[in-house]
PLY file of the C-alpha trace (Angstrom):
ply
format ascii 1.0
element vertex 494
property float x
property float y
property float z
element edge 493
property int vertex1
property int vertex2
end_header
60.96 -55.21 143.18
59.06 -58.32 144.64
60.97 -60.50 147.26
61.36 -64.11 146.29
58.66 -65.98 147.73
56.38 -63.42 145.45
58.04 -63.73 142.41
57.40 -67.72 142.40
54.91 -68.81 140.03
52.40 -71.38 141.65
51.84 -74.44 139.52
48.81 -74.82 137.49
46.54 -77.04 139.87
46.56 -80.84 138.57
43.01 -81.84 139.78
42.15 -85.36 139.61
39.73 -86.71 137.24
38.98 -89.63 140.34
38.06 -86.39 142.50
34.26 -85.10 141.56
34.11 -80.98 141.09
31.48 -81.53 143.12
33.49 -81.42 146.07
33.51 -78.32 148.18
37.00 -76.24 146.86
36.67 -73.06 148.24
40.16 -70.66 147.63
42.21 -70.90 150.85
42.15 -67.64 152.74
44.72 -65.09 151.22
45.92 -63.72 154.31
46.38 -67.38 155.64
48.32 -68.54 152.93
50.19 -65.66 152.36
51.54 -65.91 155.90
52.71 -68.99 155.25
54.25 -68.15 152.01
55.85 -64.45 152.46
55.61 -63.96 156.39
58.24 -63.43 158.61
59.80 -66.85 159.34
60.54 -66.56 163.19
57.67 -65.44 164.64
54.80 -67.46 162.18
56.26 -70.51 163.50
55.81 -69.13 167.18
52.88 -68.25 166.26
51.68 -71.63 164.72
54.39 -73.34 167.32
52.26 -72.30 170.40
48.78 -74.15 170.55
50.43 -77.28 169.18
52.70 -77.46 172.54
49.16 -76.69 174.14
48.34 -79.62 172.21
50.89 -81.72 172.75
51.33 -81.08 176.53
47.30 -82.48 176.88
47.62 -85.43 174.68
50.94 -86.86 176.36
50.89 -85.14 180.28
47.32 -83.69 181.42
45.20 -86.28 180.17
47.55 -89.28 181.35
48.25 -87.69 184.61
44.44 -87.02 185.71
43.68 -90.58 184.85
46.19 -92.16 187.14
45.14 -89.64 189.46
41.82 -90.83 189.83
42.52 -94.03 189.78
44.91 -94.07 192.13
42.60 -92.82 194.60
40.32 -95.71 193.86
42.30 -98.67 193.33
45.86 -97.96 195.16
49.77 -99.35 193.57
47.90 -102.07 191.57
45.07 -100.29 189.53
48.24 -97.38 189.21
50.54 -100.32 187.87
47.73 -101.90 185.36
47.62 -97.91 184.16
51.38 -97.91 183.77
51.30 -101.13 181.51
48.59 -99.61 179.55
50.68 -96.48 179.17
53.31 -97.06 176.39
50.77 -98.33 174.01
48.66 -95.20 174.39
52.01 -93.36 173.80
52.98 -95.47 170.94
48.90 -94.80 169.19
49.38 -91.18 170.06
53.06 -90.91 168.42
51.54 -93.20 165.26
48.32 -91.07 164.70
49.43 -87.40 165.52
53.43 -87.69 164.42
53.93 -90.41 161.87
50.31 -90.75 160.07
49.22 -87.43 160.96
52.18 -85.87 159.71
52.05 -87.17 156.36
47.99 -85.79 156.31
49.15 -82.47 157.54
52.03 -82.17 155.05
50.39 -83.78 152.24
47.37 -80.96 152.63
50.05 -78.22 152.88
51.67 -78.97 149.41
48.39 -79.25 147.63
47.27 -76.18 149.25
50.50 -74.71 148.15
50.86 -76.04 144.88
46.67 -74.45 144.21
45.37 -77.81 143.83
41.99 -76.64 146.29
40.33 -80.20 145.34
42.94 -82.76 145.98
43.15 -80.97 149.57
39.53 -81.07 150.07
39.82 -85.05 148.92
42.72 -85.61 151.12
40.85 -85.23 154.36
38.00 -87.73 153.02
41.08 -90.46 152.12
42.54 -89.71 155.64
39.91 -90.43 157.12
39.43 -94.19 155.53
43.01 -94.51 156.22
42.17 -93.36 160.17
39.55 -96.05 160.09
41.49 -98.87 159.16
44.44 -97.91 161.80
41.79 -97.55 164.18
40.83 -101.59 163.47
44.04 -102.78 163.92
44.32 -101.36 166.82
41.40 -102.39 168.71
41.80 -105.89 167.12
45.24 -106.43 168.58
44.36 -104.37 171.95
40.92 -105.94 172.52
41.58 -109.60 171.81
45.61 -109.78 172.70
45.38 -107.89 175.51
45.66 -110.09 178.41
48.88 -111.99 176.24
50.47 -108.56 175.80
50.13 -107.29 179.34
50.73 -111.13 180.77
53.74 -110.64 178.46
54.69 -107.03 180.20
55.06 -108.66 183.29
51.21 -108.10 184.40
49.05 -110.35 186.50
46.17 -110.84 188.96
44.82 -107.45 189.93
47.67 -105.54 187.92
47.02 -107.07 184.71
42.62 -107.08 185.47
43.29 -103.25 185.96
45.20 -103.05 182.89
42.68 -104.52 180.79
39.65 -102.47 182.07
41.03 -99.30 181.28
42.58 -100.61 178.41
39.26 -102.03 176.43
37.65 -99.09 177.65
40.27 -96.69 175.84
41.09 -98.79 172.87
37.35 -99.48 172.32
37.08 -95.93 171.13
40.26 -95.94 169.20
38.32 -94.87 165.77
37.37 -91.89 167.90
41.29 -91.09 168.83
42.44 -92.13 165.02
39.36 -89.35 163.80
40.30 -86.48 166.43
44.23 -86.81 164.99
43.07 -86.91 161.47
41.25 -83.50 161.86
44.02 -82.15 163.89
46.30 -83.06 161.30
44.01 -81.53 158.71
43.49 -78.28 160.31
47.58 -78.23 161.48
47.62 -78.31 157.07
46.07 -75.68 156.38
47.99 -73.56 159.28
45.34 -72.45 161.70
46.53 -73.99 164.53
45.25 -71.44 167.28
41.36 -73.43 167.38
43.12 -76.70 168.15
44.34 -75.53 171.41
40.66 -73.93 172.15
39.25 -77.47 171.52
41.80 -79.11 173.40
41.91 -77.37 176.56
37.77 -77.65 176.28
37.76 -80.98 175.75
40.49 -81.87 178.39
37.95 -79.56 180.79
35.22 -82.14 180.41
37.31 -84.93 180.54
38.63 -83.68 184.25
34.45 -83.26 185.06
33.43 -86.85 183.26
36.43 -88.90 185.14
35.51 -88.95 188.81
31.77 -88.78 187.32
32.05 -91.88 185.76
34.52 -93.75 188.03
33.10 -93.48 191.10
29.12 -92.68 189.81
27.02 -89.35 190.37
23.42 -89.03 190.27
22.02 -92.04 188.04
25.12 -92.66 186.79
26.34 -96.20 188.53
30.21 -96.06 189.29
32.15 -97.44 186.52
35.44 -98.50 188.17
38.77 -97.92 186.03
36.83 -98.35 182.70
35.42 -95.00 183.23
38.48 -93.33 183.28
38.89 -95.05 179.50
35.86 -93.74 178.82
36.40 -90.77 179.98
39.03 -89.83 177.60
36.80 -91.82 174.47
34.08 -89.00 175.06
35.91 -86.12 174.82
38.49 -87.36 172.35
34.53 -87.61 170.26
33.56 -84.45 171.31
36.60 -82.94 170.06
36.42 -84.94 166.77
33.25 -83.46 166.05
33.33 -79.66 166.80
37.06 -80.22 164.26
35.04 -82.07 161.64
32.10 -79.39 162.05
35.16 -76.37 161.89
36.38 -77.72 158.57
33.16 -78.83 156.89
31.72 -75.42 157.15
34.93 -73.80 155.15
36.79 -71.80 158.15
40.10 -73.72 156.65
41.41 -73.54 153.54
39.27 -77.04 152.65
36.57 -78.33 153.21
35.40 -81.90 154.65
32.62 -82.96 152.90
31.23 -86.53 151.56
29.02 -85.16 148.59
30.66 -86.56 144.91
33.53 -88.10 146.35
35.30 -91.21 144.70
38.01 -92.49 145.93
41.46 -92.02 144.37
44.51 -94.75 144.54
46.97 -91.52 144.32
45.86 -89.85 147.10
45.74 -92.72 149.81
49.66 -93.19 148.32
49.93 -89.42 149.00
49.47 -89.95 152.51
50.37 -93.79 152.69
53.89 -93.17 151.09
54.73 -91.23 154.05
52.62 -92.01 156.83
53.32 -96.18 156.75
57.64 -95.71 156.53
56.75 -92.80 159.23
54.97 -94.95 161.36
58.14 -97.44 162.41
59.86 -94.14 163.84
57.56 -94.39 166.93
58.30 -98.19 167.40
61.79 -98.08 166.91
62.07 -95.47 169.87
60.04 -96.93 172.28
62.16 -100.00 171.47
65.22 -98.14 172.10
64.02 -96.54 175.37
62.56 -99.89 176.59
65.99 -101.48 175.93
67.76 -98.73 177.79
65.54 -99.07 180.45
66.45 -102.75 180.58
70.12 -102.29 180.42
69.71 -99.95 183.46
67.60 -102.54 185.27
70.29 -104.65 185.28
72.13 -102.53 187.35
69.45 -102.42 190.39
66.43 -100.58 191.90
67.99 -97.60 192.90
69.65 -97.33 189.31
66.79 -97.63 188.20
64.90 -95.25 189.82
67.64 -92.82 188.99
67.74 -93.28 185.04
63.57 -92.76 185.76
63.83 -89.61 187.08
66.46 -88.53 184.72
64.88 -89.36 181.91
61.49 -87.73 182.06
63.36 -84.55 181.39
63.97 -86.04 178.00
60.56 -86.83 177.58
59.63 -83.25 178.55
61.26 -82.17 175.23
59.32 -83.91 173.17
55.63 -81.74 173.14
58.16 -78.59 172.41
59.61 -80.00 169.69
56.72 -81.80 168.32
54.69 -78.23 168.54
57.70 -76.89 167.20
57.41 -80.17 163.97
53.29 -78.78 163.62
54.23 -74.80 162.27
57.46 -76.71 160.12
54.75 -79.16 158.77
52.67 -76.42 157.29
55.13 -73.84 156.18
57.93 -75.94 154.53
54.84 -78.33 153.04
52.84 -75.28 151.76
55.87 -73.90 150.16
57.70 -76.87 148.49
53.81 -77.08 147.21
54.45 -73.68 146.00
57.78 -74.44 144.11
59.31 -72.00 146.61
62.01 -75.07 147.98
64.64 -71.48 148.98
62.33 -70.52 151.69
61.06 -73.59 152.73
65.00 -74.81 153.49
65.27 -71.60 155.43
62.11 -72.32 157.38
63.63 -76.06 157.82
66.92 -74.47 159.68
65.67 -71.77 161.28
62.81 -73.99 163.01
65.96 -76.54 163.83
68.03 -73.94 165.15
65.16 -72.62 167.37
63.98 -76.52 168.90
68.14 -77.03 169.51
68.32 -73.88 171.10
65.67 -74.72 173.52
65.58 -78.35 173.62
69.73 -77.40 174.41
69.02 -74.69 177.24
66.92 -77.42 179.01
69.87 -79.74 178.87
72.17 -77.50 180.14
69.57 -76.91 183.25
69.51 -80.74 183.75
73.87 -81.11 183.84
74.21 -77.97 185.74
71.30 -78.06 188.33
70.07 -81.92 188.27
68.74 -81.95 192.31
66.43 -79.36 191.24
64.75 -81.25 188.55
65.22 -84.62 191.25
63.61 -82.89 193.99
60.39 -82.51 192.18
60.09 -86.68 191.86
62.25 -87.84 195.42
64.05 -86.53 198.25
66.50 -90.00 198.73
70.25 -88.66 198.18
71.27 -91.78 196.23
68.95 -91.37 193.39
69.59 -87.25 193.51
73.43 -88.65 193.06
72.26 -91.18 190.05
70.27 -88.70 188.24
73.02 -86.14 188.45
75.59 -88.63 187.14
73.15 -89.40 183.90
71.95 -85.73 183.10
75.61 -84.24 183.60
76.63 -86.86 180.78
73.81 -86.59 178.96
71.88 -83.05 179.16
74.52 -81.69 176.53
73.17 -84.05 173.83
69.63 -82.64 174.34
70.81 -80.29 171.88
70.93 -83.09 169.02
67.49 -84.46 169.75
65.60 -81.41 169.07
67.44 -80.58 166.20
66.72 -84.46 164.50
63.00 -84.08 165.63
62.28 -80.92 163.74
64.80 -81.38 160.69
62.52 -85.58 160.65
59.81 -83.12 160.54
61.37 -81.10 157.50
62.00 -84.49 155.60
58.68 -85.40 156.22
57.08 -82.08 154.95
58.58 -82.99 151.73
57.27 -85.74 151.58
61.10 -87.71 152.21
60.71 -90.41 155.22
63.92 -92.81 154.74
66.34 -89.78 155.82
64.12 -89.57 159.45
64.24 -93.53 159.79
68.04 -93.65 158.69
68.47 -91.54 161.77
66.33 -93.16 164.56
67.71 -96.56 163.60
71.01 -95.19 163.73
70.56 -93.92 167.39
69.02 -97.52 168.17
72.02 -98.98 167.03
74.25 -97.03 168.77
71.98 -97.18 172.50
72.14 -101.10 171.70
75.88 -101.29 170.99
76.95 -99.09 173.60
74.71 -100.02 176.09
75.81 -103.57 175.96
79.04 -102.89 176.06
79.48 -100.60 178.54
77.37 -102.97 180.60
79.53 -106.52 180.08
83.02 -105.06 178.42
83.85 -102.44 180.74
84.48 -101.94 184.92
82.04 -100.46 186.99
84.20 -97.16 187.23
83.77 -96.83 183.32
80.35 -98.55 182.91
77.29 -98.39 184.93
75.07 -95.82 184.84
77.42 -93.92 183.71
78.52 -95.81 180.95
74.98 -96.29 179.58
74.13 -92.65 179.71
77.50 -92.16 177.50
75.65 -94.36 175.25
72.56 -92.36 175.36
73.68 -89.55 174.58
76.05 -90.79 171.81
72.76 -91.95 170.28
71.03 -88.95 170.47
74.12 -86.93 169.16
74.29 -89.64 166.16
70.27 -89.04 165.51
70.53 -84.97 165.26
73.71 -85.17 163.43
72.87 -87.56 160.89
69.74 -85.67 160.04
71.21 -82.69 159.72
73.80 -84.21 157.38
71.31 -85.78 155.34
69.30 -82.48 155.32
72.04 -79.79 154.48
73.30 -82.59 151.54
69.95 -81.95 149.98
68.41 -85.13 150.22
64.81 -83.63 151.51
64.25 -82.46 147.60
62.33 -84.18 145.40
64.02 -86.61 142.66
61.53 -84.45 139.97
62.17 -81.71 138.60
61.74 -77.85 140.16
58.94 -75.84 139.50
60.09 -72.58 137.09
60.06 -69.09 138.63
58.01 -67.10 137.09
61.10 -65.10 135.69
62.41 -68.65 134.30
59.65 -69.60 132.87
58.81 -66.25 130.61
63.05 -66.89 129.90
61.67 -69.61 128.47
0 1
1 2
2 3
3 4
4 5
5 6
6 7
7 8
8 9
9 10
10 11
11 12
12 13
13 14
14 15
15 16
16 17
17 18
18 19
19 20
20 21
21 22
22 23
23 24
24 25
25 26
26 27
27 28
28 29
29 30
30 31
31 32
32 33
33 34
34 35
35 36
36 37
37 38
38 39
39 40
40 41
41 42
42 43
43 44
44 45
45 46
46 47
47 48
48 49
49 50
50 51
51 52
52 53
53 54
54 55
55 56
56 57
57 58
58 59
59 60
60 61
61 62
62 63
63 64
64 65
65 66
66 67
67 68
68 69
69 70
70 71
71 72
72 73
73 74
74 75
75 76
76 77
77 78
78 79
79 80
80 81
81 82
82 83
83 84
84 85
85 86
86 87
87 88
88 89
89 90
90 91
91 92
92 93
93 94
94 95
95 96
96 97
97 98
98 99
99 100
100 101
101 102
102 103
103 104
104 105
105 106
106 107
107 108
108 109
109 110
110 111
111 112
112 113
113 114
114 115
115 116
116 117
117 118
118 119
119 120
120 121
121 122
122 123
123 124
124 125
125 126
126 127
127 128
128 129
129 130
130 131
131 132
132 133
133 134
134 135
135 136
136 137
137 138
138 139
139 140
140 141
141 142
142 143
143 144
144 145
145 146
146 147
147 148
148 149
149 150
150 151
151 152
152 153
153 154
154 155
155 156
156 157
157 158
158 159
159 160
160 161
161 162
162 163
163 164
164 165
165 166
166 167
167 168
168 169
169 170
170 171
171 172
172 173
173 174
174 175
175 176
176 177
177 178
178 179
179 180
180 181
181 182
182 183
183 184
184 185
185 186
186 187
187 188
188 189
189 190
190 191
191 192
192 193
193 194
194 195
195 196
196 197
197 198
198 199
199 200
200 201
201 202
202 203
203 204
204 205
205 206
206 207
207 208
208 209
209 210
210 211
211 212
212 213
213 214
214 215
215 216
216 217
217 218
218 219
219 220
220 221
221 222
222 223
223 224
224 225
225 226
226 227
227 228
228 229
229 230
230 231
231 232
232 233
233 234
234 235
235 236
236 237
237 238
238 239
239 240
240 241
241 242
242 243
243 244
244 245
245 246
246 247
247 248
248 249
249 250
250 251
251 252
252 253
253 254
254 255
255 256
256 257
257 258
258 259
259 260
260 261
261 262
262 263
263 264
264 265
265 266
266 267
267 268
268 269
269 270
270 271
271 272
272 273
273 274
274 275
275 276
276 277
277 278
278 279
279 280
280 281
281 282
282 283
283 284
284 285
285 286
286 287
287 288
288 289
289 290
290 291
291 292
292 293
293 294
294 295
295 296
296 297
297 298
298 299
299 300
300 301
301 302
302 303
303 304
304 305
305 306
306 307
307 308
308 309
309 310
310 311
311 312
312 313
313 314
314 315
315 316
316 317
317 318
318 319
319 320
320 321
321 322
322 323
323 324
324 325
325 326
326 327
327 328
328 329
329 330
330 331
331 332
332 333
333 334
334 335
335 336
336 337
337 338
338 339
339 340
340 341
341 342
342 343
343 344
344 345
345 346
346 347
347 348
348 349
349 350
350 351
351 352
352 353
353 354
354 355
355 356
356 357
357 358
358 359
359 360
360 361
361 362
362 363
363 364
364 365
365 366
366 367
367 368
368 369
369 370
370 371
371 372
372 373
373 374
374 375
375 376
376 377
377 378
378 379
379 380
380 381
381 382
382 383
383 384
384 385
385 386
386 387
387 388
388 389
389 390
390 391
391 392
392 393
393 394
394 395
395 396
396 397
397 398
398 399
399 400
400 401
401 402
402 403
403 404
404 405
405 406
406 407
407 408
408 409
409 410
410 411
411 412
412 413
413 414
414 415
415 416
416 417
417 418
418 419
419 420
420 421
421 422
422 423
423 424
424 425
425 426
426 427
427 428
428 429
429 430
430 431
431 432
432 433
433 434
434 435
435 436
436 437
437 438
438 439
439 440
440 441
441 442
442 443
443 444
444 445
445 446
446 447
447 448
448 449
449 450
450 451
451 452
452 453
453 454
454 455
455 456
456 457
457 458
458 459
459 460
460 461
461 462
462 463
463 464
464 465
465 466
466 467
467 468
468 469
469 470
470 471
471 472
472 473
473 474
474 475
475 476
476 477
477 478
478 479
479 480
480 481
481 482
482 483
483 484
484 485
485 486
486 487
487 488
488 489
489 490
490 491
491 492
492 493
């Protein structure tokens, strides 16, 4: 008697007629796939979960954090201030090219891997890459010649904004390198071997920690570079990185293979990854926007309010990397086996991954309402903002739960290739953070509103987001409009 996952018949791989057989299409490994398709849930997505926090926790905390530390030592509160300008649109690239675009490249190589079609996944990463490129030029283009309008725009000027804009041509110069390195990530998070990209991470975050004082302040015949080195810095082992991935998949140690030999170019497959990666790619924008507005609404309230909602809310931001690591094993497992026609077990991967990231993403929340001067201590020892962050994480901590549940069930949707449901949901937590924020700022007192208020509307947003996702995802809307593939059972019924 074979379990279900075995008894499902893969589909007969559709290989394009736009995609040359010359192209490398070596069989994925069987143990690989197989773990994907019959292994025990829980612990393959720990297992697949745990470099991608490794990951996660270099592209949005170490590498950051040893930049302004460097910095800092060289240029004092205004080179640090021109870094924190730069900041959000690093975070907002990073979210675009690993979550949005990068999800759709992981997911769309998991279902062709899935459904057998060895060729079209091979293709994909060649596509991805021309669709890395172009994201890449938009980027620089806006960042290199808008810069000193945006960061003029962001409040910057004199030394603040001339700091901003040397690090920020320096970083944003390379951006085809960044775009590349999360292509290949994404690639190589497809096919489910995610254990090399925290190898290569934590080795390429090693020689970015040697190059940054190197370059910044000079060594040898190396003249000192200022802040720009720190940007370039991070460009040179983001390249590094990008070429020991594209070396790792060229030479067939994934389940494809990145190769240039006999390729042409196929409409279908850029609207493979297109179809999900451009709808994808608003989620990002739309919560920065919502977190930016917050973070007006609380400045409106005063510096020490302020300072408050800041501390608060980097625990928030610390449950992002979990949840995205968390988003990498659902992207391969549910993509790999709705490729497979096996949709049972890839909705059981869906809410078992949820439960897990709530669970967690929960227990952290709970830490923050119960025990908030522990998590203020680390950042400030002034009572008034250990009194303000306890009054926002006590209201808000228990709707941590929410968020990681709608960040891994957006991951789900996005796995199958579904991205209204995930936009549905951040739009409806932007619209909630908007409408409550601005009402418990002008409509109520200052007993009901406040800070207070405002982190009743924060969490009411995140609650909304998790909710509505899960509603979405338990009505069955992350299935596919087609028609199922047969079981192999069905089909000889047939």
């Amino acid at each position: 008697m074979t379990n279900g996952s075995a008894s499902i018949a893969h589909p007969t791989p559709a290989i394009s007629a736009a995609v040359s057989p010359t192209i490398a299409t070596a069989r994925p490994p069987a143990a690989r796939t197989r773990l994907l398709l019959e292994g025990p849930i829980v612990s393959t997505l720990l297992r697949l979960a745990a470099p991608n926090v490794i990951v996660n926790v270099v592209l949005i905390a170490v590498t950051a954090t040893v930049d302004a530390h460097f910095v800092g030592r060289m240029g004092g509160a205004e080179a640090l201030a021109g870094l924190s300008l730069v900041f959000p649109l690093i975070m907002l690239m990073q979210q675009m090219a690993n979550s949005s675009m990068g999800g759709a490249i992981a997911s769309a190589i998991a279902r062709a891997i899935g459904a057998g079609r060895h060729a079209d996944a091979s293709a994909l990463v060649v596509h991805a890459v021309i669709v890395a490129a172009a994201m890449a030029a938009i980027f620089m283009a806006v960042l290199l010649i808008g810069g000193p309008a945006i960061y003029g725009l962001m409040a910057g000027a004199g030394a603040t904004q001339a700091a901003a804009l040397e690090y920020s041509n320096a970083l944003f110069g390379g951006a085809l390198v960044y775009w590349l390195l999360s292509t290949f990530t994404s690639a190589v998070r497809g096919a489910g071997q995610a254990t090399v990209l925290a190898v290569v991470y934590l080795s390429a975050e090693a020689l970015h920690i040697a190059l940054v004082p190197a370059l910044m302040f000079g060594i040898g015949p190396l003249p000192p570079l200022g802040i720009s080195g720190a940007g370039l810095a991070t460009v040179i082992s983001f390249a590094a990185s990008s070429a020991v991935l594209a070396w790792y998949i060229a030479t067939g140690r994934t389940a494809i293979r990145f190769t240039l030999r006999g390729v042409r170019l196929d409409r279908r497959l850029f609207a493979e990854i297109l179809r999900v990666g451009a709808p994808m790619s608003l989620q990002p924008i739309i919560n920065n926007l919502t977190l930016a507005l917050l973070t007006s609404f609380v400045g409106a309230l005063g510096a020490a309010q302020l300072a408050g909602f800041g501390v608060a809310v980097r625990l928030e931001y610390l449950l992002y990397p979990l949840a995205f690591g968390l988003g990498a094993g659902v992207l391969a497992m549910v993509g790999t086996n709705i490729g497979a026609g096996n949709l049972a077990r890839a909705e059981r991967i869906a809410w078992t991954a949820a439960a897990l990231a709530a669970g967690i993403t929960g227990c952290i929340g709970l830490f923050g309402a119960t025990l908030p001067d522990i998590w203020a201590s680390l950042f400030t020892a002034a009572p008034d903002v250990h009194a303000l962050v306890a009054r926002y994480l006590v209201i808000t901590g228990g709707s941590y739960v929410f968020l990681g549940l709608g960040l891994v069930l957006a991951t789900a949707f996005q796995a199958a290739g579904r991205p209204l449901w995930p936009l549905v949901g951040i739009t409806s937590r932007a619209i909630v953070v908007a409408v409550g924020g601005w009402t418990a700022l002008h409509l109520t007192s200052s007993e009901v509103g406040g800070l207070g208020g405002l982190a009743v509307a924060a969490g009411a947003g995140l609650a909304v987001y998790g909710a509505s996702l899960a509603a979405a995802f338990g009505a069955g809307f992350w299935r596919s409009a087609g028609p199922r593939p047969q079981t192999a059972s069905a089909a000889s019924k047939a």
